[in-house]
Biotite code that builds the C-alpha atoms (Angstrom):
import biotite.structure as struc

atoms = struc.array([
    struc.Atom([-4.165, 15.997, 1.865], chain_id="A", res_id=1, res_name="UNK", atom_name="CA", element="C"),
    struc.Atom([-4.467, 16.005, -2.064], chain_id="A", res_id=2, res_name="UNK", atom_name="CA", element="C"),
    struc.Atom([-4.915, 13.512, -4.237], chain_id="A", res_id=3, res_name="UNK", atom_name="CA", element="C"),
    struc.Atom([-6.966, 10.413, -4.361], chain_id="A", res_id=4, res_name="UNK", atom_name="CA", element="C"),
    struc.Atom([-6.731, 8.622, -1.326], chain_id="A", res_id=5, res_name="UNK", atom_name="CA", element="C"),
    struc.Atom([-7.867, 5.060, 0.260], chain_id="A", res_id=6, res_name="UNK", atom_name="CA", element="C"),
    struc.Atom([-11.298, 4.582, 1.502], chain_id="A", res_id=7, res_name="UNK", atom_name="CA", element="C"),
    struc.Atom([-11.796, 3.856, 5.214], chain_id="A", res_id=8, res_name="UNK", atom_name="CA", element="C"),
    struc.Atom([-14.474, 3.488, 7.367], chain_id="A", res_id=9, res_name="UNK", atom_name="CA", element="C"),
    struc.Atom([-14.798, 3.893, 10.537], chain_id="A", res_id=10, res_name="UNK", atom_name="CA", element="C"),
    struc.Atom([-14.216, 0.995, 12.768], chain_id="A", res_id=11, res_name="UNK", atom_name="CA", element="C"),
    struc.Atom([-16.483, 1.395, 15.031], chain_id="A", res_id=12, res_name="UNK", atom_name="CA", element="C"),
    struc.Atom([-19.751, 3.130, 13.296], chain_id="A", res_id=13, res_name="UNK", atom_name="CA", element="C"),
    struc.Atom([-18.817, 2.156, 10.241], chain_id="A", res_id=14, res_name="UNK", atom_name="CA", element="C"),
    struc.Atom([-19.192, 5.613, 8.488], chain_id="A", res_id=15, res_name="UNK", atom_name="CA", element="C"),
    struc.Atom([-17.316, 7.106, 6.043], chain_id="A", res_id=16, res_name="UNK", atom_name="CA", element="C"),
    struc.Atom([-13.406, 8.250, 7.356], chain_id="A", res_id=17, res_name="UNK", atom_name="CA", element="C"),
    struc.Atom([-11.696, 11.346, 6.192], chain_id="A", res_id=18, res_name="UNK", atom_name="CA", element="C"),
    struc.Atom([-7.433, 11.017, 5.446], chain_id="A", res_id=19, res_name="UNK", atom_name="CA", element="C"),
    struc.Atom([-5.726, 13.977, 7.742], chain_id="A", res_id=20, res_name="UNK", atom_name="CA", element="C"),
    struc.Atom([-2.325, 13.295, 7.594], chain_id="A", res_id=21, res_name="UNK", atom_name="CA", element="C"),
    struc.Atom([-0.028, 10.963, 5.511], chain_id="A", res_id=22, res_name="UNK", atom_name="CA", element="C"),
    struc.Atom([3.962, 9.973, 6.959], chain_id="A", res_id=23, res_name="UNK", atom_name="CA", element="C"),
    struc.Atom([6.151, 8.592, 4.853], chain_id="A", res_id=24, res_name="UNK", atom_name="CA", element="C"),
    struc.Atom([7.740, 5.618, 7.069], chain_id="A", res_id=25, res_name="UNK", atom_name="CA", element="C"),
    struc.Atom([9.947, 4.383, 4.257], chain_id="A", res_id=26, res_name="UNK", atom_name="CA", element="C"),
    struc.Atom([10.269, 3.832, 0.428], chain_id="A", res_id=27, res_name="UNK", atom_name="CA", element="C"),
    struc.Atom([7.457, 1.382, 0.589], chain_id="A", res_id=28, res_name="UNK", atom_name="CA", element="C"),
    struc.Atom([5.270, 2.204, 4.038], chain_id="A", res_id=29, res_name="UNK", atom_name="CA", element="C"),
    struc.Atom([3.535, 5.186, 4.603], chain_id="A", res_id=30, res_name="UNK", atom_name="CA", element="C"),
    struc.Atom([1.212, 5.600, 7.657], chain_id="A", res_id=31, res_name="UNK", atom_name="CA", element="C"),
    struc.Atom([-2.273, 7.786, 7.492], chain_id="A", res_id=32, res_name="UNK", atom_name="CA", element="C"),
    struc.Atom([-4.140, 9.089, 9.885], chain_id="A", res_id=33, res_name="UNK", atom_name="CA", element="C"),
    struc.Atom([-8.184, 8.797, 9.714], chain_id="A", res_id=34, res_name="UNK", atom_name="CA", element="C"),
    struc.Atom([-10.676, 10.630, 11.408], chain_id="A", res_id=35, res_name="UNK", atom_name="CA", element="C"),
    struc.Atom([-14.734, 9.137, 11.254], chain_id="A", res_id=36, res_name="UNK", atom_name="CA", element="C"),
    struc.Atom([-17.007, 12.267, 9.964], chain_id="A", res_id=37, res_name="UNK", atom_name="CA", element="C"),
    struc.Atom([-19.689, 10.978, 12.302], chain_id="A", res_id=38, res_name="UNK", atom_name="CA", element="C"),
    struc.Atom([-19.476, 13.843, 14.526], chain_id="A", res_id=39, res_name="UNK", atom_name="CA", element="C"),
    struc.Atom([-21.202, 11.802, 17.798], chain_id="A", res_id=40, res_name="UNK", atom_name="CA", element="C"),
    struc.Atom([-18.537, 8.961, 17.168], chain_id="A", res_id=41, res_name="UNK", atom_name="CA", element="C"),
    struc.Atom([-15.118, 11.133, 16.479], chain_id="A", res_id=42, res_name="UNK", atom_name="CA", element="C"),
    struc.Atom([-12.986, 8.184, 16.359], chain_id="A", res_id=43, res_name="UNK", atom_name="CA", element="C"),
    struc.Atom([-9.455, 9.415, 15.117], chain_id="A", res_id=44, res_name="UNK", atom_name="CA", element="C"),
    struc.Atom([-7.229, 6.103, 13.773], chain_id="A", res_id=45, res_name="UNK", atom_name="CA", element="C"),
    struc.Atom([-3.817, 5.453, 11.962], chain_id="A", res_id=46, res_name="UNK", atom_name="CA", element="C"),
    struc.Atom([-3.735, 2.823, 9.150], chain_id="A", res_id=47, res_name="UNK", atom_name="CA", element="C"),
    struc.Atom([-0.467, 1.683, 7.683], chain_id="A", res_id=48, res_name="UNK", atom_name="CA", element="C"),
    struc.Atom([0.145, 0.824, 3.705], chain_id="A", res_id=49, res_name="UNK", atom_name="CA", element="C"),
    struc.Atom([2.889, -1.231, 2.579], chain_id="A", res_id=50, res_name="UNK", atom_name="CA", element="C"),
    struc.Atom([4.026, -2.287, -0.917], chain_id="A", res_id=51, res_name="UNK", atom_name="CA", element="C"),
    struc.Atom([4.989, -5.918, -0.168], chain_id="A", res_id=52, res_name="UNK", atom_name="CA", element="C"),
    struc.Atom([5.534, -7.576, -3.508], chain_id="A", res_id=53, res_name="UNK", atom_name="CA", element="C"),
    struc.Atom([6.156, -6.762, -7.010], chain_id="A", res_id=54, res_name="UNK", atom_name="CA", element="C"),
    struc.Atom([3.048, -7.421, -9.807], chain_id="A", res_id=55, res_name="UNK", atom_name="CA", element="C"),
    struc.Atom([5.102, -5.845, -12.731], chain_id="A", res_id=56, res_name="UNK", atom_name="CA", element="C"),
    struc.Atom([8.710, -4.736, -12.665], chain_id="A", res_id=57, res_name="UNK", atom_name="CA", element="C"),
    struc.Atom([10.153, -1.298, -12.736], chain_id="A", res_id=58, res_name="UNK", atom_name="CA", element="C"),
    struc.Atom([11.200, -0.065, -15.933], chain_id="A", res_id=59, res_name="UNK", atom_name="CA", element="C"),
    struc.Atom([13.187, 2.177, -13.306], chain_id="A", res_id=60, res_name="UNK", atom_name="CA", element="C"),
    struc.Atom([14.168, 0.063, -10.240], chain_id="A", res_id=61, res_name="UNK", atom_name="CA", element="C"),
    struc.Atom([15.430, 1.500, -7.507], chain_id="A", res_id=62, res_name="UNK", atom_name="CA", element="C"),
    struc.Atom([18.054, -0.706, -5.992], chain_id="A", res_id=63, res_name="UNK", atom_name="CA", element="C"),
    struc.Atom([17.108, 0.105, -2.304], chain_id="A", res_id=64, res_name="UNK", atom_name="CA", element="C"),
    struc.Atom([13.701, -1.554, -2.758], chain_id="A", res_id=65, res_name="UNK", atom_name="CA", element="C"),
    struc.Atom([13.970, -5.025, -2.725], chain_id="A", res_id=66, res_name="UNK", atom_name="CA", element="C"),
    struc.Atom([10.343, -6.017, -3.328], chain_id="A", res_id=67, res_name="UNK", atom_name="CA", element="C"),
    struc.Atom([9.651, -10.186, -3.985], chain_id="A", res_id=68, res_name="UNK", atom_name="CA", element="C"),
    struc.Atom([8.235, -11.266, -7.429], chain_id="A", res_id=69, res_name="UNK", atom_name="CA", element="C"),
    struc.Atom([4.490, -12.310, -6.683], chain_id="A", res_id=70, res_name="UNK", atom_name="CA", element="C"),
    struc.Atom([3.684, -15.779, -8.216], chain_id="A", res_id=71, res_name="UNK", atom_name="CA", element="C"),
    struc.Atom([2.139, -14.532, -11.328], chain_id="A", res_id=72, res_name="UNK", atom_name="CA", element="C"),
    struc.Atom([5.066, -12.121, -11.982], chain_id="A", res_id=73, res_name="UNK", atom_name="CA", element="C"),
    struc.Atom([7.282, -14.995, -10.731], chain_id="A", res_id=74, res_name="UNK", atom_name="CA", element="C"),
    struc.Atom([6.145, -16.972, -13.678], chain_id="A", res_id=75, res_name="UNK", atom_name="CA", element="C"),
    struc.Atom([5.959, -14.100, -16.676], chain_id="A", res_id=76, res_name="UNK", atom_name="CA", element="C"),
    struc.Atom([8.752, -12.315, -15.913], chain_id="A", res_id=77, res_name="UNK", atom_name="CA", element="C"),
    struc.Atom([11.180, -14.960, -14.734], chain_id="A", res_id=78, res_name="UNK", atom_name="CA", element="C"),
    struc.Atom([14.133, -16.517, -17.314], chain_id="A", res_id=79, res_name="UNK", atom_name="CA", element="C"),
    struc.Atom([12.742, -19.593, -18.368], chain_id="A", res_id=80, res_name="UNK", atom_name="CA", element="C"),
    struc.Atom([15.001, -23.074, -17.417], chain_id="A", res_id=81, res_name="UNK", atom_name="CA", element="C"),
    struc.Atom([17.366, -23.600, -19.613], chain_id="A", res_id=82, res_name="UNK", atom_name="CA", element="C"),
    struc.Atom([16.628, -27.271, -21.395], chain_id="A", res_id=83, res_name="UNK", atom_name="CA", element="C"),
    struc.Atom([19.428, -29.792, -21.414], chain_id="A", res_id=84, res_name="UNK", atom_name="CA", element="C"),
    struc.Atom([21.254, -28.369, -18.728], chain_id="A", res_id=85, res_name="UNK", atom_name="CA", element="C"),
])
């Protein structure tokens, strides 16, 4: 795999995990596979990642995600109440 990539350890001895394969499940969840590099444990494991809310909007939205605002993005980004109405 290239590229920087999450840090993992191992579940079970704790040492550090090495990324060996990365599926792309969707637009926003993509599965890895981890394998411990503590040759006596060898524990192989999948971890999942998924986008599950927006902090800043796309300049460039794609209209297939539909991601919710979180709270603080809620309250920056959305249009202020309209007084008198």
């Amino acid at each position: 795999m290239s590229g920087p990539a999450m840090l993992f350890r191992c579940p079970h001895c704790q040492t550090k995990a090495r990324p060996r394969l990365r599926t792309y499940e969707g637009a926003t969840l993509h599965s890895f596979t981890y394998q411990c590099e503590n040759i006596a444990c060898g524990h192989v494991f999948h971890v999942r990642a998924e986008a599950v809310r927006t902090v800043r909007p796309s300049a460039r939205p794609n209209p297939a995600v539909v991601l919710p605002l979180s709270k603080a993005a809620n309250d920056r980004y959305s249009a202020p109440a309209q007084e008198g109405a």
